[in-house]
BAFI-3210 file (N, C-alpha, C; in Angstrom, 3 decimals, decimal comma, padded with zeros to 6 digits):
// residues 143
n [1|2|3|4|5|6|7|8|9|10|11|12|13|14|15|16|17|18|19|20|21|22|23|24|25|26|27|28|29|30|31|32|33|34|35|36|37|38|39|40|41|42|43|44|45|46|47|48|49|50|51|52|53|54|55|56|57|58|59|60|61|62|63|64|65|66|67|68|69|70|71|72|73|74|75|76|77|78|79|80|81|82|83|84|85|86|87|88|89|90|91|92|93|94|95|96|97|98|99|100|101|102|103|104|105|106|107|108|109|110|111|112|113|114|115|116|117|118|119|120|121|122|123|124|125|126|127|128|129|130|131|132|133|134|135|136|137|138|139|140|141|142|143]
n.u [-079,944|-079,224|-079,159|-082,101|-083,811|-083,327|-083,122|-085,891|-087,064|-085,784|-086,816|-089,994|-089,242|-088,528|-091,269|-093,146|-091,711|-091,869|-094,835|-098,131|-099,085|-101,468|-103,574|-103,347|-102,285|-099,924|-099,942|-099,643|-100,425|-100,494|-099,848|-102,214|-101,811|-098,932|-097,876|-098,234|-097,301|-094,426|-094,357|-094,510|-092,364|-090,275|-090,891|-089,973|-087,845|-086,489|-086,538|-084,501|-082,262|-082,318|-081,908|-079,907|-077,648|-078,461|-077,142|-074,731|-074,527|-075,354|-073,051|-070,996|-071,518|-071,086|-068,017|-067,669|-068,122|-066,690|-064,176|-064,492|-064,616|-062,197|-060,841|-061,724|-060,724|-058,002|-057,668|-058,605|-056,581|-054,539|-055,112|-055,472|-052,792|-051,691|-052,283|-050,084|-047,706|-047,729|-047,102|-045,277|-043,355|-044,307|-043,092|-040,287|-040,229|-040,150|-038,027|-035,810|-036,715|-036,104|-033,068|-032,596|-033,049|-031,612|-029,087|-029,619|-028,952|-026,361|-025,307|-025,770|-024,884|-022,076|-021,850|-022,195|-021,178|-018,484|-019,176|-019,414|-016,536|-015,183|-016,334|-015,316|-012,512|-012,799|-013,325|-011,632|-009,555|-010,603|-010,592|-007,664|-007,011|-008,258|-006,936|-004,507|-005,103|-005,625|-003,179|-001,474|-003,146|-003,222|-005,805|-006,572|-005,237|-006,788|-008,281]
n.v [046,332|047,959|048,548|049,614|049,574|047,569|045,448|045,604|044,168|041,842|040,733|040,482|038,738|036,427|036,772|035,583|033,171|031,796|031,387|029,557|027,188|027,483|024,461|022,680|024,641|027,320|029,464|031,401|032,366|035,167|037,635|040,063|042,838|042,457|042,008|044,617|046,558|045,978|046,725|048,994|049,834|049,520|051,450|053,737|053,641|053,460|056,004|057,666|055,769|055,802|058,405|058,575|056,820|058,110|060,373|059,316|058,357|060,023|061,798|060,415|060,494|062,991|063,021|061,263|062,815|065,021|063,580|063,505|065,404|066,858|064,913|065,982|068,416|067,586|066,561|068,405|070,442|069,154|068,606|071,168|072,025|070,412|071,786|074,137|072,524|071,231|073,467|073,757|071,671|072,050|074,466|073,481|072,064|073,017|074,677|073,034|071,985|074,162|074,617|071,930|072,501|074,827|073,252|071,281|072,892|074,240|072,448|071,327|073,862|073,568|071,139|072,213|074,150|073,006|071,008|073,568|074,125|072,323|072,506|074,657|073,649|071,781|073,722|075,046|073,470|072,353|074,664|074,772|072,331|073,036|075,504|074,341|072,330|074,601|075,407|073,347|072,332|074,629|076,393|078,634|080,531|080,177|081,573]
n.w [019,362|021,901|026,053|027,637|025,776|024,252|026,539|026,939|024,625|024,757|026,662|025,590|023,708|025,702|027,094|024,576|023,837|026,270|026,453|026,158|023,966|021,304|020,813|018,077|016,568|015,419|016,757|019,751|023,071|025,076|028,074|027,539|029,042|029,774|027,723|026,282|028,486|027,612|025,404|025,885|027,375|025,386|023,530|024,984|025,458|022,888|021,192|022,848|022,784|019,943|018,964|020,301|018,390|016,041|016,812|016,849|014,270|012,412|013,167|012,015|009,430|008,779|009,243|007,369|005,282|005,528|005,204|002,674|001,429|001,687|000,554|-001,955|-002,460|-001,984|-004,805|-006,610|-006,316|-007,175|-009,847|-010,092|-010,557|-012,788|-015,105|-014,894|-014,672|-017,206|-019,049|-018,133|-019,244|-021,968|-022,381|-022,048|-023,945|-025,880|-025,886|-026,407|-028,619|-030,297|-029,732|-030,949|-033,596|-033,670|-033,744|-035,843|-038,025|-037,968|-038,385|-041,227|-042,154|-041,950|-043,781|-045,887|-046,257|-046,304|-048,856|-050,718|-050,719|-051,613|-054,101|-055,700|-055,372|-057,226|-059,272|-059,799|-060,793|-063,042|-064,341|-064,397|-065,578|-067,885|-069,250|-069,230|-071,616|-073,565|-073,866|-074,928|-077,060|-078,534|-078,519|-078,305|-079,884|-082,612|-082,263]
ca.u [-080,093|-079,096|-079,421|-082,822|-084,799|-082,805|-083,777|-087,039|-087,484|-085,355|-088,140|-090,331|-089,141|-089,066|-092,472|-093,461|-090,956|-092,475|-096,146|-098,855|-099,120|-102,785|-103,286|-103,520|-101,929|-098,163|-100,490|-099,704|-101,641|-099,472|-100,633|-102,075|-101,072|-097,280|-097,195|-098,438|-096,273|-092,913|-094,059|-094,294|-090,790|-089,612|-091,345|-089,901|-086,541|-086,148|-086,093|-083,314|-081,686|-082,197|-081,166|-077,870|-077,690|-078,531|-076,257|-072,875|-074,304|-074,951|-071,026|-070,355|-071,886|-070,417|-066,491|-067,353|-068,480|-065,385|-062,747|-064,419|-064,364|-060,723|-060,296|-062,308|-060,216|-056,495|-057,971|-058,851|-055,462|-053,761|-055,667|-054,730|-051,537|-051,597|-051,728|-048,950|-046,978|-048,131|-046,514|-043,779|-043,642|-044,112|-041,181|-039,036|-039,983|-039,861|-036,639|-035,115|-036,702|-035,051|-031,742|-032,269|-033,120|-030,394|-027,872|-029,773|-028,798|-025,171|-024,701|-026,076|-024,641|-021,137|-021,968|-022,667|-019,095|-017,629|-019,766|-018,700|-014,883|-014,935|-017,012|-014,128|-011,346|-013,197|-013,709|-010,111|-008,971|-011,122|-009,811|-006,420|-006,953|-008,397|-005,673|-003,362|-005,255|-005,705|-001,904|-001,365|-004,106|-003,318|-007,392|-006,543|-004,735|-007,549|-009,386]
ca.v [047,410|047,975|049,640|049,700|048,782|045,846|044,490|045,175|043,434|040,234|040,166|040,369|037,613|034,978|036,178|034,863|031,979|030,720|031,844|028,474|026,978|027,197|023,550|022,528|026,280|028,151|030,828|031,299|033,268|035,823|038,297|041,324|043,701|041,849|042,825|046,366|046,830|045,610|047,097|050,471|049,934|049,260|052,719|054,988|053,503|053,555|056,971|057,682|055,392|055,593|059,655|058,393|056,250|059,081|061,135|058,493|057,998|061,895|061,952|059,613|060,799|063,915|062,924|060,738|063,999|065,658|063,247|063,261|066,823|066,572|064,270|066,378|069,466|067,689|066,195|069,376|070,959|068,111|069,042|072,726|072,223|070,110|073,140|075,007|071,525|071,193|074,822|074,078|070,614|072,453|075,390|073,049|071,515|073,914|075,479|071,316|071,863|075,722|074,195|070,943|073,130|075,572|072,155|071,358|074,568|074,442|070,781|071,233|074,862|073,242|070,127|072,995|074,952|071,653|071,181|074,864|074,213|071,229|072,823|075,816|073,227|071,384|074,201|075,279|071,875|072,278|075,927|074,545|071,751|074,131|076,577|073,078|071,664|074,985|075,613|072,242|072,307|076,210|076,706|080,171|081,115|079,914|083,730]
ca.w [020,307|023,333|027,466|028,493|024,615|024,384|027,692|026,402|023,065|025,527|027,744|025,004|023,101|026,579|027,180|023,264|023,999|027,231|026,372|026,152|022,480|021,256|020,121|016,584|015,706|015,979|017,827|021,826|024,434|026,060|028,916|026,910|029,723|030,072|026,226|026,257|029,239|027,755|024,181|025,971|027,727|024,013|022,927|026,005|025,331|021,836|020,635|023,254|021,985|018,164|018,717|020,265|017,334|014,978|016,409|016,640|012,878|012,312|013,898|011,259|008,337|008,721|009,733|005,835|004,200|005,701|004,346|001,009|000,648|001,468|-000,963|-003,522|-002,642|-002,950|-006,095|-007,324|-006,296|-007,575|-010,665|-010,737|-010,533|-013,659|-016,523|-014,688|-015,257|-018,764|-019,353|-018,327|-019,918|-023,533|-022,560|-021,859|-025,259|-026,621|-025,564|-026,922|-030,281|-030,625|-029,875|-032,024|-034,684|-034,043|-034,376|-036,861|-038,740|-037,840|-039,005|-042,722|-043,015|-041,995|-044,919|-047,097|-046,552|-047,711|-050,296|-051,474|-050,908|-052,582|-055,996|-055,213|-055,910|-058,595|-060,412|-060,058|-060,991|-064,138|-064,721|-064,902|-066,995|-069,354|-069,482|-069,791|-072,622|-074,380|-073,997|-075,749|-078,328|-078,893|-079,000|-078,167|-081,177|-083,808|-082,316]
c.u [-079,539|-079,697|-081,213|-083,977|-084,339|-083,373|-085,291|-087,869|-086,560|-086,616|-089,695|-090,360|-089,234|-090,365|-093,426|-092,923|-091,702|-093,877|-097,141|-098,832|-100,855|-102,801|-103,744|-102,885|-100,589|-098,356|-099,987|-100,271|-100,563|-100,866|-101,290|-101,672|-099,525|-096,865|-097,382|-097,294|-094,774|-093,166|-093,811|-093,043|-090,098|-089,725|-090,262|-088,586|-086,035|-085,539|-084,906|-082,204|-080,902|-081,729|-080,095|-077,026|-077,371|-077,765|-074,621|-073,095|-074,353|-073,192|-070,273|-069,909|-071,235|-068,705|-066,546|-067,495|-067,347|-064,140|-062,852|-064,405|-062,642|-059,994|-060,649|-061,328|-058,875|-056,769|-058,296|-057,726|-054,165|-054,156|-054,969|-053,870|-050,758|-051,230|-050,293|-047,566|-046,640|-047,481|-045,402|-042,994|-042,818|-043,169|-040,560|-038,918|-039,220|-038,457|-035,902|-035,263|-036,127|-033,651|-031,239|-032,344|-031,863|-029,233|-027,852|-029,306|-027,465|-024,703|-024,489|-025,530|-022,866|-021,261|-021,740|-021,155|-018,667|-017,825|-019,055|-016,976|-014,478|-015,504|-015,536|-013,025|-011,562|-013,000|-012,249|-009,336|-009,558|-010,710|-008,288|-006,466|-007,575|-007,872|-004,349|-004,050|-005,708|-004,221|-001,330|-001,933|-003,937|-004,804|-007,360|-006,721|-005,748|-008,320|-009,023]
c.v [046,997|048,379|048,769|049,088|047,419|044,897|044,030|044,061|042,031|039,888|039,825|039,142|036,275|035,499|035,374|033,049|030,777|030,737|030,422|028,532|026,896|025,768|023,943|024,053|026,560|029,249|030,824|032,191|033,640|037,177|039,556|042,328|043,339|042,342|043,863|046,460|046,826|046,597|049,046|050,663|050,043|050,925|053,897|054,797|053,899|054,980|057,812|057,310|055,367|057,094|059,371|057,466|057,159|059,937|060,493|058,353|059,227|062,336|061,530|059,907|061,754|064,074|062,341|062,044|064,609|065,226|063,193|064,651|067,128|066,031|065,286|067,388|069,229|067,140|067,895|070,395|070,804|068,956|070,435|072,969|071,487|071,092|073,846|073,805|071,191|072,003|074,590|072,827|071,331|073,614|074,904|072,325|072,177|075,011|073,467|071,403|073,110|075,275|072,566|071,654|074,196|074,488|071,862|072,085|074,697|073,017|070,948|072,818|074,198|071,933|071,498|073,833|073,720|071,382|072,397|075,263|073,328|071,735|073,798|074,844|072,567|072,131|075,266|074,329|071,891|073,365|075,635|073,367|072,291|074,585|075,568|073,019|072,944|075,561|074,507|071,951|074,087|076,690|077,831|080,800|081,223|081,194|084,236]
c.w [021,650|024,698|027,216|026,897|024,411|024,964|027,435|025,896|023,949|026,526|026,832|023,923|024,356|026,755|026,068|023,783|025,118|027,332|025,799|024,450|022,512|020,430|018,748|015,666|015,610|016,567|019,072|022,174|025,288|026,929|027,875|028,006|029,903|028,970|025,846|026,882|028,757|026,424|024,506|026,422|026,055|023,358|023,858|025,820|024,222|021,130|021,818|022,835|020,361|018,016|019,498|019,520|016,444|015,348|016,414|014,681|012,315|012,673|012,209|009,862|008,101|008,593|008,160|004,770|004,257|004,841|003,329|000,794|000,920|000,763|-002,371|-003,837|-003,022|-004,352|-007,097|-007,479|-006,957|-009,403|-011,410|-010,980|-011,724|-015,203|-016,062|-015,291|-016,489|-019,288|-019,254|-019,053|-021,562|-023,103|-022,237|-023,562|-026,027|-026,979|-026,229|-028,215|-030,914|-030,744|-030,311|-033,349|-035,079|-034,791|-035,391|-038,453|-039,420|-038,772|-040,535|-042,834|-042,902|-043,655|-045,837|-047,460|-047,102|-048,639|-051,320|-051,658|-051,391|-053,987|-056,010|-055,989|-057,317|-059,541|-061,161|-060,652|-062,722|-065,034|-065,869|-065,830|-068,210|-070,207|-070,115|-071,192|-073,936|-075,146|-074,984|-077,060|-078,667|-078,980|-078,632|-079,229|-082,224|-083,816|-082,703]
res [x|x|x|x|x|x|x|x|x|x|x|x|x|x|x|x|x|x|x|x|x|x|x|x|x|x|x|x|x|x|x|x|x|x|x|x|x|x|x|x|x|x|x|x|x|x|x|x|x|x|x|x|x|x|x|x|x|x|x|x|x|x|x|x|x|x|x|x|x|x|x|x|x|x|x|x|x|x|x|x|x|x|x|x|x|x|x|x|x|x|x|x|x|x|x|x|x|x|x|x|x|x|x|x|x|x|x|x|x|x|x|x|x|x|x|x|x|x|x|x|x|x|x|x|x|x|x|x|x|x|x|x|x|x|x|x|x|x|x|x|x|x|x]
***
């Protein structure tokens, strides 16, 4: 403490300090009016004191409540602003897996034309050796 209780509770402690030892004890013999007197300075001061205390710590308490609700609120903003992110997160996926799938699509229907222009010649290729080997073997004629 400080100001005017301070001084107090200092005058209070040298009168303890310089106050007679009772022998054989750790007791001393101080004035009882010197220690009323200073304990009432201690009283008349104090709650002056301890409410400009309570309110630098009332100041305090309050300026901590403040920055935590500032914190709570960009945390919570921070927060809200998370699903809209998320959204757009999955349509962007989602628009990546539409046009992997389209490629997808295009890739194996292109395999597949080759596939079908290759059976195409095969089966022309097989045609004509037909037509050859029935021209040769006459296997017509035997109908």
């Amino acid at each position: 403490m400080t100001g005017a209780a301070g001084e107090a509770l200092a005058a209070l402690r040298a009168l303890v300090e310089q106050a007679k030892g009772v022998p054989m004890t750790s007791n001393v013999m101080v004035s009882r009016t010197e220690l009323l007197a200073l304990i009432d300075r201690v009283d008349a001061a104090a709650p002056d004191e301890a409410s400009q205390a309570g309110a630098s710590e009332a100041d305090e308490v309050v300026a901590q409540a403040r920055a935590e609700a500032d914190r709570i609120v960009a945390e919570a903003q921070e927060r809200a602003g998370e699903p809209v992110g998320e959204s757009e997160v999955a349509r962007a996926a989602d628009e990546e897996a539409r046009a992997l799938k389209l490629e997808a699509d295009t890739w194996v229907d292109g395999r597949l034309a080759e596939l079908e222009t290759g059976l195409h010649r095969t089966l022309e290729q097989i045609e004509t050796m037909r037509e050859r080997l029935h021209q040769r073997s006459r296997l017509d004629d035997d109908d």
